[in-house]
C-alpha positions as CSV (number, residue, x, y, z in Angstrom):
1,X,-18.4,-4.4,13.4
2,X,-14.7,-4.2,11.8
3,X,-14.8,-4.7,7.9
4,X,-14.0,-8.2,6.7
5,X,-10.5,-8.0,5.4
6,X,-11.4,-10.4,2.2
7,X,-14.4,-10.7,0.6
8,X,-15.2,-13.1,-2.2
9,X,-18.2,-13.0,-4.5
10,X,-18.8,-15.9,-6.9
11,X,-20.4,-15.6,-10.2
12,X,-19.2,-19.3,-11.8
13,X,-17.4,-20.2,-13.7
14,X,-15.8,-16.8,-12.5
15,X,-14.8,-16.0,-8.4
16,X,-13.4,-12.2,-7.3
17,X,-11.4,-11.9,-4.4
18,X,-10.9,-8.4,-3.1
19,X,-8.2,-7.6,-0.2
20,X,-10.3,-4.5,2.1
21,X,-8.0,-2.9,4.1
22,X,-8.5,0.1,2.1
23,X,-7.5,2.6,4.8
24,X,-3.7,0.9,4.6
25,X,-3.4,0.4,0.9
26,X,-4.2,-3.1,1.7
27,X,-1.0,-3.5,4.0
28,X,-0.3,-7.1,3.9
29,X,-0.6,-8.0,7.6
30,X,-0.9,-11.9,8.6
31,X,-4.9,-11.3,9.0
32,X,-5.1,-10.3,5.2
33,X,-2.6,-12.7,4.2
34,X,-4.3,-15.6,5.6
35,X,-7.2,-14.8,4.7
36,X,-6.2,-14.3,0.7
37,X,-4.5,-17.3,0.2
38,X,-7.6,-19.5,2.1
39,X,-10.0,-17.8,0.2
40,X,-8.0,-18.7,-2.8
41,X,-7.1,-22.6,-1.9
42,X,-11.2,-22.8,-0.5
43,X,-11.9,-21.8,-4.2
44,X,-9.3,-23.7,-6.3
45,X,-11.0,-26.9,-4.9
46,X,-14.7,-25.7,-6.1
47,X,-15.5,-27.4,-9.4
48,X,-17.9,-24.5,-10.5
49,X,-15.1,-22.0,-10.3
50,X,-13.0,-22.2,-13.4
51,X,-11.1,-18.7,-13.1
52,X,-9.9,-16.6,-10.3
53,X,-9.6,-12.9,-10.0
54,X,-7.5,-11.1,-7.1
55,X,-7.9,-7.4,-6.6
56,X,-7.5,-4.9,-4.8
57,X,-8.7,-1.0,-4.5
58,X,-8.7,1.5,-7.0
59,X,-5.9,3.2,-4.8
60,X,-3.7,0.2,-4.2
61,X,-4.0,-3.5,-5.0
62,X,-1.3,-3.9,-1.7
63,X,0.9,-1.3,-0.8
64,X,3.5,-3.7,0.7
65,X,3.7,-5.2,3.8
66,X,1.8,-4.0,7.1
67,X,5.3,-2.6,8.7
68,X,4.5,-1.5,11.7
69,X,3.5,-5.4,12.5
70,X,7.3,-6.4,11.3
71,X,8.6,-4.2,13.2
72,X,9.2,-5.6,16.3
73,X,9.8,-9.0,14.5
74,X,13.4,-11.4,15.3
75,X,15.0,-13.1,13.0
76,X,13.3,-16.2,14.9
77,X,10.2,-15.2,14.1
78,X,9.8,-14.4,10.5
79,X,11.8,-17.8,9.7
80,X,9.1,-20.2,12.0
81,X,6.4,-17.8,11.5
82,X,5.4,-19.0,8.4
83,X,4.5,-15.3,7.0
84,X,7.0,-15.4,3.5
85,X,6.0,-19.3,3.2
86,X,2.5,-18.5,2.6
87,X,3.1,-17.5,-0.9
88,X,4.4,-20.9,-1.8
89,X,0.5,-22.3,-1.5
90,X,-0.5,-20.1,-4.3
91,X,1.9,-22.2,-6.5
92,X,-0.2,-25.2,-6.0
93,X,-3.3,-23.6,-7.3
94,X,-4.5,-25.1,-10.1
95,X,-7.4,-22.8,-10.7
96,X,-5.8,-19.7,-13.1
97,X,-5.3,-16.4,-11.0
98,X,-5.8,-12.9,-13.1
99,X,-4.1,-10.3,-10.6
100,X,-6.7,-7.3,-11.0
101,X,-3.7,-4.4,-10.4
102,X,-5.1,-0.5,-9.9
103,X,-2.9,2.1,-7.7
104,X,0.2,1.0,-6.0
105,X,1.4,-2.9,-6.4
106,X,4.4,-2.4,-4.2
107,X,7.3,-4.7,-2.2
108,X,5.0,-8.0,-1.1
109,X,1.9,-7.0,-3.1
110,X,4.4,-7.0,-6.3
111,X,5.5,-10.0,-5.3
112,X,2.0,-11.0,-4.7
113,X,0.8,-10.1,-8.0
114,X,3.7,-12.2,-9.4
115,X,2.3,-15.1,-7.9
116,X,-0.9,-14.9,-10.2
117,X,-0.7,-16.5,-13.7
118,X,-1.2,-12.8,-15.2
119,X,-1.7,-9.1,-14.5
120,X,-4.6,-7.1,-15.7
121,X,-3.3,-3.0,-15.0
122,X,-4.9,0.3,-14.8
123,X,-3.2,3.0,-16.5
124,X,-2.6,4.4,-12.3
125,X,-0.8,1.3,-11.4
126,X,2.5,1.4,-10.3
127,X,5.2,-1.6,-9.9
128,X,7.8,-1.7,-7.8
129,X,10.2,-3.7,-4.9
130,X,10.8,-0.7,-2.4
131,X,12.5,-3.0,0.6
132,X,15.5,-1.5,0.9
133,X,14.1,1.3,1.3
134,X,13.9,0.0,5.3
135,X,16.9,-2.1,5.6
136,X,14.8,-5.6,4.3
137,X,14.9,-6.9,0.7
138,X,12.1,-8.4,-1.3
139,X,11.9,-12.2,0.0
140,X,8.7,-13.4,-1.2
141,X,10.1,-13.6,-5.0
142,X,10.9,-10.2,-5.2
143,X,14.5,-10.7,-6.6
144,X,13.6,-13.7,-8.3
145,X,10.3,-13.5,-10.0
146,X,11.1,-10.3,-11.2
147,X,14.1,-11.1,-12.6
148,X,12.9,-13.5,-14.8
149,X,10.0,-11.5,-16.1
150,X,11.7,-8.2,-16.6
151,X,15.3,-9.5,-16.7
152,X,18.2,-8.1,-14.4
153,X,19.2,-5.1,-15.6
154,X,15.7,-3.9,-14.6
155,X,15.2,-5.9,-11.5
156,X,18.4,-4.6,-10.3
157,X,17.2,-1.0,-10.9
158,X,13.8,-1.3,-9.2
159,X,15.5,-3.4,-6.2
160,X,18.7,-1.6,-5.6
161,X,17.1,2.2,-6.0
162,X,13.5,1.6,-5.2
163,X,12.3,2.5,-8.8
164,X,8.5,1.8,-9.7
165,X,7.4,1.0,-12.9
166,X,4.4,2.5,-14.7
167,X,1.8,0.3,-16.1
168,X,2.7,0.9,-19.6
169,X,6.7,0.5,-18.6
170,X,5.4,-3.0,-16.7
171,X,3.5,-4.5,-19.7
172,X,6.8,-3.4,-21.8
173,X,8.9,-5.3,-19.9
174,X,7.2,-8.2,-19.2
175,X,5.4,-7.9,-16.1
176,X,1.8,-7.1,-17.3
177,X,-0.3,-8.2,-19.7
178,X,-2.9,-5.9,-20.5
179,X,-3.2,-1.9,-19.6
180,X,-6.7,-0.8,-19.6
181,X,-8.1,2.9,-18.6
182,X,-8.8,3.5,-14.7
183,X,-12.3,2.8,-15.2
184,X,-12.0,-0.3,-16.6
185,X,-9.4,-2.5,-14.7
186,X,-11.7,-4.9,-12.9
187,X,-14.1,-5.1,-15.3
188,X,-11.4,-6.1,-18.2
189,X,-9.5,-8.4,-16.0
190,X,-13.1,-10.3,-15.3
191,X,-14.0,-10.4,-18.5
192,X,-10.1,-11.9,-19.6
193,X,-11.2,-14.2,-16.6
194,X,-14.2,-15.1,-18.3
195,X,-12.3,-15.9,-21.8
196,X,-10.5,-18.5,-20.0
197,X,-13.0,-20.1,-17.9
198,X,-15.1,-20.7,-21.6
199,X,-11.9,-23.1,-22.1
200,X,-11.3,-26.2,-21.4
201,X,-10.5,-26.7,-18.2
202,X,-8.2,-29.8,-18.3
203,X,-6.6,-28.8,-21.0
204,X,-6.2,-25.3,-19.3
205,X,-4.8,-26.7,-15.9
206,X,-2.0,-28.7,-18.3
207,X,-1.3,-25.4,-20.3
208,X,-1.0,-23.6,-16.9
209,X,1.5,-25.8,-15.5
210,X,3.3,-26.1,-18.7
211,X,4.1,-22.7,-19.1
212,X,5.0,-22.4,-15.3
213,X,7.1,-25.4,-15.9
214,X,9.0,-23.3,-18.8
215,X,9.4,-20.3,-16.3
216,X,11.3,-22.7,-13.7
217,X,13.4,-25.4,-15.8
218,X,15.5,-26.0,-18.4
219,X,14.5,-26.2,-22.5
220,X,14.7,-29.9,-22.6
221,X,12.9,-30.6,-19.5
222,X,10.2,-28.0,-20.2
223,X,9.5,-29.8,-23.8
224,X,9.7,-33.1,-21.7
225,X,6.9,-31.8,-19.6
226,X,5.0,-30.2,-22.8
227,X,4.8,-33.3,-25.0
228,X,3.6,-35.5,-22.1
229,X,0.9,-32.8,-20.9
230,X,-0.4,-33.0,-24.5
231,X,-0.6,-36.7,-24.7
232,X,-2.0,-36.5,-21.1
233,X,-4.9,-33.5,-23.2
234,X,-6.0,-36.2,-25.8
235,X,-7.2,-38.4,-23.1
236,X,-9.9,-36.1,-21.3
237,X,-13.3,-36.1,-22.9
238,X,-12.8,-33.0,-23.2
239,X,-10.5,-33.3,-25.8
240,X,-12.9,-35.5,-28.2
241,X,-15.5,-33.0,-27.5
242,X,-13.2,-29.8,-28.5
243,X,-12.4,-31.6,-31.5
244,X,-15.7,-33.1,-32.6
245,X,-17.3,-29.4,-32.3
246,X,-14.7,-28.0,-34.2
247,X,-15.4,-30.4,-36.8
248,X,-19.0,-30.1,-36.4
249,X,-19.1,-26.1,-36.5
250,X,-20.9,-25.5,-33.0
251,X,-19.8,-24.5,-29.2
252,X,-18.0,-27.1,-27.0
253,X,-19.8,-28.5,-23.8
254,X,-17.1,-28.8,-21.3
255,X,-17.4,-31.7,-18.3
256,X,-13.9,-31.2,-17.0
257,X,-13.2,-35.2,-18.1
Protein backbone atom coordinates (compact mmCIF):
# COMPACT_ATOMS: atom_id res chain seq x y z
CA UNK A 1 0.00 0.00 0.00
CA UNK A 2 1.54 3.53 -1.23
CA UNK A 3 2.64 5.73 1.83
CA UNK A 4 0.13 8.37 2.85
CA UNK A 5 1.44 11.62 1.59
CA UNK A 6 0.39 13.60 4.99
CA UNK A 7 0.20 12.34 8.22
CA UNK A 8 -1.07 14.21 11.19
CA UNK A 9 -0.63 13.14 14.80
CA UNK A 10 -2.43 15.17 17.53
CA UNK A 11 -1.14 15.64 21.00
CA UNK A 12 -3.63 18.82 22.10
CA UNK A 13 -3.36 21.60 22.51
CA UNK A 14 -0.45 20.81 20.01
CA UNK A 15 -1.19 19.00 16.18
CA UNK A 16 2.14 17.95 13.67
CA UNK A 17 1.63 17.75 10.22
CA UNK A 18 4.40 16.08 8.23
CA UNK A 19 4.49 16.16 4.26
CA UNK A 20 5.95 12.17 3.29
CA UNK A 21 7.04 12.19 -0.05
CA UNK A 22 10.46 11.67 1.19
CA UNK A 23 11.82 10.00 -1.81
CA UNK A 24 11.07 13.58 -3.83
CA UNK A 25 12.19 16.01 -1.14
CA UNK A 26 8.50 16.41 -0.65
CA UNK A 27 7.94 17.67 -4.29
CA UNK A 28 4.86 19.64 -4.02
CA UNK A 29 2.48 17.78 -6.36
CA UNK A 30 -1.42 18.62 -6.19
CA UNK A 31 -1.83 15.18 -4.09
CA UNK A 32 0.49 16.66 -1.28
CA UNK A 33 -0.80 20.02 -1.61
CA UNK A 34 -4.25 19.20 -1.10
CA UNK A 35 -3.73 17.17 1.26
CA UNK A 36 -1.58 19.82 3.52
CA UNK A 37 -3.67 22.51 3.40
CA UNK A 38 -7.07 20.10 4.38
CA UNK A 39 -5.26 18.64 6.99
CA UNK A 40 -4.48 22.12 8.09
CA UNK A 41 -8.17 23.82 7.61
CA UNK A 42 -9.65 20.08 9.19
CA UNK A 43 -7.43 21.15 12.23
CA UNK A 44 -7.82 25.04 12.49
CA UNK A 45 -11.57 24.23 13.09
CA UNK A 46 -10.77 21.68 16.18
CA UNK A 47 -11.16 23.52 19.52
CA UNK A 48 -8.56 21.17 21.29
CA UNK A 49 -5.85 22.12 18.89
CA UNK A 50 -4.40 25.48 19.85
CA UNK A 51 -1.06 25.33 17.77
CA UNK A 52 0.02 23.91 14.56
CA UNK A 53 3.27 22.49 13.39
CA UNK A 54 4.19 21.80 9.63
CA UNK A 55 7.24 19.79 8.75
CA UNK A 56 8.84 18.17 6.69
CA UNK A 57 11.97 15.61 6.52
CA UNK A 58 15.24 15.87 7.88
CA UNK A 59 16.46 16.12 4.20
CA UNK A 60 13.90 18.68 2.88
CA UNK A 61 10.83 20.24 4.36
CA UNK A 62 9.72 20.70 0.22
CA UNK A 63 12.15 20.81 -2.33
CA UNK A 64 9.91 22.85 -4.62
CA UNK A 65 7.34 21.97 -6.87
CA UNK A 66 6.75 18.32 -8.29
CA UNK A 67 8.09 19.50 -12.01
CA UNK A 68 7.76 16.80 -13.95
CA UNK A 69 3.70 17.22 -13.19
CA UNK A 70 4.07 21.10 -14.51
CA UNK A 71 5.55 20.15 -17.15
CA UNK A 72 3.13 19.49 -19.54
CA UNK A 73 0.91 22.22 -17.95
CA UNK A 74 -0.84 25.42 -20.40
CA UNK A 75 -1.19 28.56 -19.43
CA UNK A 76 -5.01 27.50 -19.14
CA UNK A 77 -4.38 25.22 -16.76
CA UNK A 78 -2.35 26.55 -14.03
CA UNK A 79 -4.69 29.80 -14.02
CA UNK A 80 -8.29 27.53 -13.57
CA UNK A 81 -6.43 24.79 -11.90
CA UNK A 82 -6.55 26.21 -8.77
CA UNK A 83 -2.83 24.87 -7.80
CA UNK A 84 -1.04 28.56 -6.75
CA UNK A 85 -4.65 29.55 -5.16
CA UNK A 86 -4.36 26.92 -2.60
CA UNK A 87 -1.97 28.85 -0.60
CA UNK A 88 -4.40 31.66 -0.11
CA UNK A 89 -6.58 29.14 2.38
CA UNK A 90 -3.68 29.06 4.71
CA UNK A 91 -4.30 32.83 5.22
CA UNK A 92 -7.53 32.17 6.76
CA UNK A 93 -6.22 29.94 9.41
CA UNK A 94 -6.66 31.14 12.56
CA UNK A 95 -4.96 28.39 14.41
CA UNK A 96 -0.94 29.67 14.62
CA UNK A 97 1.32 27.64 12.11
CA UNK A 98 5.27 27.01 13.34
CA UNK A 99 6.94 25.90 9.85
CA UNK A 100 9.30 23.00 11.25
CA UNK A 101 12.25 23.80 8.38
CA UNK A 102 15.30 20.93 8.14
CA UNK A 103 17.16 20.38 4.64
CA UNK A 104 16.05 22.17 1.56
CA UNK A 105 13.01 24.83 1.81
CA UNK A 106 13.10 25.66 -1.78
CA UNK A 107 10.79 27.65 -4.72
CA UNK A 108 6.98 26.68 -3.49
CA UNK A 109 8.09 25.01 -0.18
CA UNK A 110 9.83 28.65 0.65
CA UNK A 111 6.96 30.06 -0.25
CA UNK A 112 5.10 27.52 1.73
CA UNK A 113 6.95 28.05 4.79
CA UNK A 114 6.19 31.83 4.37
CA UNK A 115 2.79 31.11 4.72
CA UNK A 116 3.24 29.90 8.42
CA UNK A 117 3.19 32.56 11.22
CA UNK A 118 6.98 31.51 11.94
CA UNK A 119 10.01 29.31 11.07
CA UNK A 120 11.71 27.02 13.41
CA UNK A 121 15.38 26.01 11.24
CA UNK A 122 17.90 23.41 11.57
CA UNK A 123 21.32 24.50 11.20
CA UNK A 124 21.06 22.12 7.43
CA UNK A 125 18.29 24.23 6.20
CA UNK A 126 18.61 26.01 3.24
CA UNK A 127 16.21 29.03 1.82
CA UNK A 128 15.82 29.87 -1.46
CA UNK A 129 13.40 30.89 -4.71
CA UNK A 130 15.23 28.86 -7.55
CA UNK A 131 12.26 29.42 -10.48
CA UNK A 132 14.08 30.92 -12.86
CA UNK A 133 16.17 28.50 -12.86
CA UNK A 134 13.36 26.70 -15.43
CA UNK A 135 12.00 29.60 -17.18
CA UNK A 136 8.94 30.09 -14.22
CA UNK A 137 9.22 32.63 -11.35
CA UNK A 138 8.13 32.20 -7.79
CA UNK A 139 4.16 32.89 -7.91
CA UNK A 140 2.89 31.63 -4.72
CA UNK A 141 4.43 34.76 -2.75
CA UNK A 142 7.79 34.14 -3.74
CA UNK A 143 8.61 37.75 -4.86
CA UNK A 144 6.33 39.19 -2.46
CA UNK A 145 6.55 37.63 0.84
CA UNK A 146 10.03 37.56 0.67
CA UNK A 147 10.42 40.85 -0.11
CA UNK A 148 8.92 42.13 2.81
CA UNK A 149 10.73 39.84 5.19
CA UNK A 150 14.21 40.05 3.87
CA UNK A 151 13.76 43.29 1.92
CA UNK A 152 14.69 43.71 -1.97
CA UNK A 153 18.04 43.91 -2.25
CA UNK A 154 18.09 40.30 -0.96
CA UNK A 155 14.88 39.02 -2.58
CA UNK A 156 16.26 40.30 -5.78
CA UNK A 157 19.53 38.26 -5.25
CA UNK A 158 17.86 34.97 -4.28
CA UNK A 159 15.15 35.46 -7.19
CA UNK A 160 17.17 36.80 -9.99
CA UNK A 161 20.39 34.30 -9.42
CA UNK A 162 18.86 31.48 -7.64
CA UNK A 163 20.87 32.15 -4.35
CA UNK A 164 19.82 30.03 -1.10
CA UNK A 165 20.17 31.28 2.12
CA UNK A 166 21.70 29.40 5.11
CA UNK A 167 19.68 29.07 8.23
CA UNK A 168 21.83 31.39 10.20
CA UNK A 169 21.80 34.05 6.90
CA UNK A 170 17.63 33.37 7.02
CA UNK A 171 17.13 34.16 10.70
CA UNK A 172 19.57 37.37 9.99
CA UNK A 173 17.56 38.68 7.58
CA UNK A 174 14.32 38.15 8.71
CA UNK A 175 13.03 35.02 7.48
CA UNK A 176 13.55 32.68 10.48
CA UNK A 177 13.03 32.79 13.87
CA UNK A 178 14.93 30.35 15.69
CA UNK A 179 18.16 28.11 14.40
CA UNK A 180 18.46 25.07 16.49
CA UNK A 181 21.15 22.04 15.92
CA UNK A 182 19.96 19.16 13.37
CA UNK A 183 18.92 17.11 16.06
CA UNK A 184 16.69 19.28 17.53
CA UNK A 185 14.47 21.08 14.82
CA UNK A 186 11.21 19.28 15.41
CA UNK A 187 11.51 18.91 18.82
CA UNK A 188 12.27 22.90 19.47
CA UNK A 189 9.64 24.02 17.01
CA UNK A 190 7.00 21.71 19.08
CA UNK A 191 7.94 22.79 22.10
CA UNK A 192 7.83 26.88 20.69
CA UNK A 193 4.34 25.35 19.61
CA UNK A 194 3.66 24.43 22.93
CA UNK A 195 4.69 28.00 24.55
CA UNK A 196 1.97 29.38 22.50
CA UNK A 197 -0.79 27.02 22.87
CA UNK A 198 -0.24 27.69 27.08
CA UNK A 199 -1.62 31.32 25.82
CA UNK A 200 -4.53 32.61 25.55
CA UNK A 201 -6.14 31.74 22.76
CA UNK A 202 -8.44 34.71 21.90
CA UNK A 203 -6.12 36.93 22.73
CA UNK A 204 -3.56 34.92 20.47
CA UNK A 205 -5.92 34.69 17.41
CA UNK A 206 -6.25 38.86 17.77
CA UNK A 207 -2.30 39.15 18.15
CA UNK A 208 -2.03 36.87 15.15
CA UNK A 209 -4.01 38.88 12.89
CA UNK A 210 -2.69 42.04 14.18
CA UNK A 211 0.66 41.46 13.36
CA UNK A 212 -0.36 39.95 9.83
CA UNK A 213 -2.41 43.08 9.52
CA UNK A 214 0.97 45.15 10.05
CA UNK A 215 2.71 42.99 7.35
CA UNK A 216 -0.06 43.96 4.71
CA UNK A 217 -1.24 47.72 5.47
CA UNK A 218 -0.38 50.91 6.19
CA UNK A 219 0.83 52.49 9.87
CA UNK A 220 -2.37 54.15 10.54
CA UNK A 221 -4.61 51.42 9.48
CA UNK A 222 -2.46 48.66 11.28
CA UNK A 223 -2.83 50.86 14.72
CA UNK A 224 -6.61 51.18 13.66
CA UNK A 225 -6.75 47.40 13.67
CA UNK A 226 -4.45 47.06 16.88
CA UNK A 227 -6.38 49.37 19.31
CA UNK A 228 -9.79 47.78 18.30
CA UNK A 229 -8.32 43.99 18.60
CA UNK A 230 -7.39 45.11 22.12
CA UNK A 231 -10.69 46.50 23.14
CA UNK A 232 -12.18 43.45 21.38
CA UNK A 233 -9.16 41.22 24.22
CA UNK A 234 -10.85 42.89 27.27
CA UNK A 235 -14.15 41.36 26.48
CA UNK A 236 -13.18 37.53 26.41
CA UNK A 237 -13.31 35.80 29.82
CA UNK A 238 -10.20 35.15 29.13
CA UNK A 239 -9.06 38.37 29.62
CA UNK A 240 -10.59 38.75 33.39
CA UNK A 241 -9.04 35.46 34.04
CA UNK A 242 -5.42 36.44 32.77
CA UNK A 243 -5.67 39.36 34.77
CA UNK A 244 -7.26 38.08 38.04
CA UNK A 245 -4.34 35.23 38.11
CA UNK A 246 -1.81 37.65 37.54
CA UNK A 247 -3.08 39.49 40.47
CA UNK A 248 -3.64 36.52 42.38
CA UNK A 249 -0.06 34.92 41.74
CA UNK A 250 -1.20 31.45 40.16
CA UNK A 251 -1.65 29.84 36.44
CA UNK A 252 -4.44 30.95 34.19
CA UNK A 253 -7.34 28.51 33.18
CA UNK A 254 -8.07 29.22 29.62
CA UNK A 255 -11.85 28.56 28.16
CA UNK A 256 -11.25 30.31 24.84
CA UNK A 257 -14.32 32.99 25.91
Amino acid sequence: MAEQAVLVEVEAPIATVRMNRLDSLNALSEELIGGVVAALVGLDENDAVRCIVLAGGDRAFAAGADIEEMSDQTAIDMALGGRVEQWDRLAGLHTPLVAAVSGFCLGGGCELAMACDLIVASETARFGQPETGVGLIPGAGGTQRLTRAVGKALTMDMVLTGRMLSAEEAMSAGLVARVVSREAWLTEARRVAGEIAARAPIAQRLAKESVDRAFETGLRSGLEFERKALHLSFASEDAHEGLTAFVEKRRPQWQSR
